[in-house]
N, C-alpha and C positions, 0 to 999 in steps of 0.2 A: 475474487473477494467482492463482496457485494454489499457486507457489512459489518460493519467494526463495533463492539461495545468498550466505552471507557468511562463507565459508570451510565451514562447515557449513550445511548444508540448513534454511532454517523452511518448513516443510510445512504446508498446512492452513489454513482458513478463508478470508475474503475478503481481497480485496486490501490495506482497511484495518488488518484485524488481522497482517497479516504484514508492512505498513510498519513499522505501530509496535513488532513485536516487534523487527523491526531495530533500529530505534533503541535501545531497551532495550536491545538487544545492544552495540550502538556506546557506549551511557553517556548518560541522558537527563540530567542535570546539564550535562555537558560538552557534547551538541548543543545544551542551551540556550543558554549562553556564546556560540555563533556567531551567535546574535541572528537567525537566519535565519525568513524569513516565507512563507506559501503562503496567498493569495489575499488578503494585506494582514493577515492574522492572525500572531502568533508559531507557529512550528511548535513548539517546545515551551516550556508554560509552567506553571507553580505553579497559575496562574486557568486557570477556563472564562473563555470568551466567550460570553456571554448571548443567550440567541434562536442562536446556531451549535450545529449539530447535528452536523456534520463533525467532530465530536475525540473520541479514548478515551482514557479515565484508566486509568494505568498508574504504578501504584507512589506516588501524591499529583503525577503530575506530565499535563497533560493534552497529548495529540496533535493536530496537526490534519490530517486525511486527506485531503481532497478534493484529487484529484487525477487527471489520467491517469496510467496506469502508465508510462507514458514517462519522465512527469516525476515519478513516485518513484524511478524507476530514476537518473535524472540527480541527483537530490538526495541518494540515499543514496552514490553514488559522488563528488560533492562534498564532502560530510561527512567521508569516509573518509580522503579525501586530505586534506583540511585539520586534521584532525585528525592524519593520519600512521597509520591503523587499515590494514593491508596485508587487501584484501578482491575477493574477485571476485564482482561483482556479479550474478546472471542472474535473470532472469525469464520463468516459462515459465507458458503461458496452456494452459490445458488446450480443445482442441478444441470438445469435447460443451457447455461454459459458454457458448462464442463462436457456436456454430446455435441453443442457446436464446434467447439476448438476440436473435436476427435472428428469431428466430421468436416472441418470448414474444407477438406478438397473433394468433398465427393458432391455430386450434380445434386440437384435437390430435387429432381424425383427417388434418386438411389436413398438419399438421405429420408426425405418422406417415408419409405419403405421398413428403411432401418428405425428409423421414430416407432410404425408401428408394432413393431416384432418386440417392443422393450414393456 
């Protein structure tokens, strides 16, 4: 994920930094309130959670990220609606990120190779 629209564009960094900047946009107080949780953790809370490494603190309030981008997509437009926040959500994966991760174990001349044959 490389970027997120929610009415305006958040552009930039990985996937987890542009979840949670949504949320910060939607109002981390108020996505607390929905009590909602991803992978049996609060998605947003006041605490870390001890030994999880999945969350970024944002404003004294902590994130918790792990996730496919499917199901941040599904969550941030659940949010939206339950909250009433009129949002169009999209997600767009930038290409060049998607042949690296398929390729991050092969040497980079094998990889070079592989680049040009696409």
């Amino acid at each position: 994920m490389r970027r997120l629209s929610i009415n305006q564009p958040i552009n930039g960094g990985n996937a987890a930094k542009i979840f949670s900047a949504a949320l910060e946009r939607m109002g981390l107080e108020r996505v607390s309130q929905l009590g909602m949780r991803l992978s049996g953790i609060p998605l947003v809370s006041r605490h870390p959670v001890i030994g999880y490494q999945s969350q970024i603190q944002k404003s004294g309030w902590y994130i918790t990220t792990h996730a496919s981008n499917t199901d941040k997509k599904r969550m941030l437009e659940k949010i939206s609606e339950t909250l009433q926040i009129p949002a169009h959500i999209e997600i767009e994966v930038i290409a060049w990120q998607a042949i690296l991760s398929v390729f991050s174990m092969v040497r980079l001349g094998e990889l070079l190779r592989r680049l040009r044959q696409l």
